[in-house]
N, C-alpha and C positions, 0 to 999 in steps of 0.2 A: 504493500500500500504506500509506505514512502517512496521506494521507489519511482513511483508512477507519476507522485505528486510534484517529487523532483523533476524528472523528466518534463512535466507540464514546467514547470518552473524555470527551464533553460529552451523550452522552444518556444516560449510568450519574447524574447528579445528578435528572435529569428522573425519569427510571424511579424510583428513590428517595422523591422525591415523591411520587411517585404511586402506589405500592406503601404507605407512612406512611397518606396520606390515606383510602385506601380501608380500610386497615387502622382507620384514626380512626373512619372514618364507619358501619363492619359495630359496633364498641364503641357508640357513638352507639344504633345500634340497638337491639343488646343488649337495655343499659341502660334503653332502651325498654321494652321487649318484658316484662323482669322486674318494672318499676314499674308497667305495664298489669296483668300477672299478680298482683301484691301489690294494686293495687286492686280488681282483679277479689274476691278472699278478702278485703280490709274492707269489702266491700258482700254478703258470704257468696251471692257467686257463683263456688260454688268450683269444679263444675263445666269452668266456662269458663274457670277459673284453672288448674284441671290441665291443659286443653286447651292452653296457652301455656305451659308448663312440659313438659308432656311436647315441643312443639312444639321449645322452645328447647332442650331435651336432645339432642332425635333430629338439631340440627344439629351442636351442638356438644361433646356428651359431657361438658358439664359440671358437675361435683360439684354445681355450687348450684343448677342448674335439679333437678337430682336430690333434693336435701334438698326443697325446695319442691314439685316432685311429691309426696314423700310427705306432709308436711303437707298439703294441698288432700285427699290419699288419707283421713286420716286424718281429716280434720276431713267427709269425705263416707262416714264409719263405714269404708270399704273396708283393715279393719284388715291384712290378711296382706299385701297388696301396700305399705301404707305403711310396716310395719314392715322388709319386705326392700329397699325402695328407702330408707329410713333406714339401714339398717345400712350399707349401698353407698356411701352418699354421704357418710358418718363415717369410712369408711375410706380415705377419699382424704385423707391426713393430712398431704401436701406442698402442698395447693391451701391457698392464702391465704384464701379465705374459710370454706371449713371450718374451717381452724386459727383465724380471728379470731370462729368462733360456734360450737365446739367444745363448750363449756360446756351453750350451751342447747340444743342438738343431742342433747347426750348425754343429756339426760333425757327426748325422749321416747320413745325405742324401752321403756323400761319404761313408760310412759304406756299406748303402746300395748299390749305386751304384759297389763299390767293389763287395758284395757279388753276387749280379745279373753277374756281370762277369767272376768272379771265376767259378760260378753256370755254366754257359754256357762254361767256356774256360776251364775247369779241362780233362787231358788226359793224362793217365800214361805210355804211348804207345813211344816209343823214333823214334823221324820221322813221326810220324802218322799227318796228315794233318787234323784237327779238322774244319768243317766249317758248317754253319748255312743249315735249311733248310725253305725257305719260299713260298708261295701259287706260285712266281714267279719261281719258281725252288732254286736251291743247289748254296750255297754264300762261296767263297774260304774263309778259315782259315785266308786271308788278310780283305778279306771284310766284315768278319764278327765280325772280333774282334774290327773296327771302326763305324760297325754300332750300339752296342750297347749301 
């Protein structure tokens, strides 16, 4: 019976180690994975940059693959999904890296919501009466520029 307890008693350092390492080496990845993604978007292959952001999220549910989803969304016009995976990922306001880019974060969900209405309300037409169309029928140029 000591013996056994011993034995547990010198392989809890081991396990420890190697429980650290593995842990070291999935960060190692990570870190990877997000710097690939970030080169991916300065060579405006955003694309394949969401595709490694959405990748690195659906592992690990984390706020910054989330933030960086939405840019990559955003910068690939796909405004209503970038805007709500922005808001999502600002509002994880305990995560370190959210709270350490908080700032620049915060400006673009109005970026976006801008360009979503630009998108919808651009008309070079002088007088021309711009207005939505929806499954419920045709929204005046009043009501569609507050439904946005």
């Amino acid at each position: 019976m000591r013996s056994s307890w011993l034995r547990a008693w010198t392989l809890i350092p081991l396990l420890t180690v190697f429980v650290s390492t593995t842990a070291s080496a999935q960060d190692i990845s990570l870190r990877a994975e997000h710097e690939r993604g970030l080169r991916l978007r300065d060579e405006n292959h955003n694309e394949e940059a969401l595709a490694v952001f959405q990748h690195i999220y659906e592992l690990t549910r984390e706020p910054r693959a989330l933030a960086r989803m939405a840019l990559a969304e955003g910068a690939l016009n796909r405004w209503s999904d970038a805007e709500a995976h922005l808001v999502l990922a600002v509002a994880a306001r305990r995560d370190p890296w959210i709270h350490q880019n908080r700032a620049g974060l915060m400006q673009n969900p109005q970026v976006i919501r801008f360009a979503r209405g630009a998108r919808q309300a651009n008309c070079n037409v002088s007088g021309a009466d711009a207005g939505a169309r929806s499954p419920g029928g045709n929204l005046p140029a009043s009501a569609a520029a507050t439904s946005v």
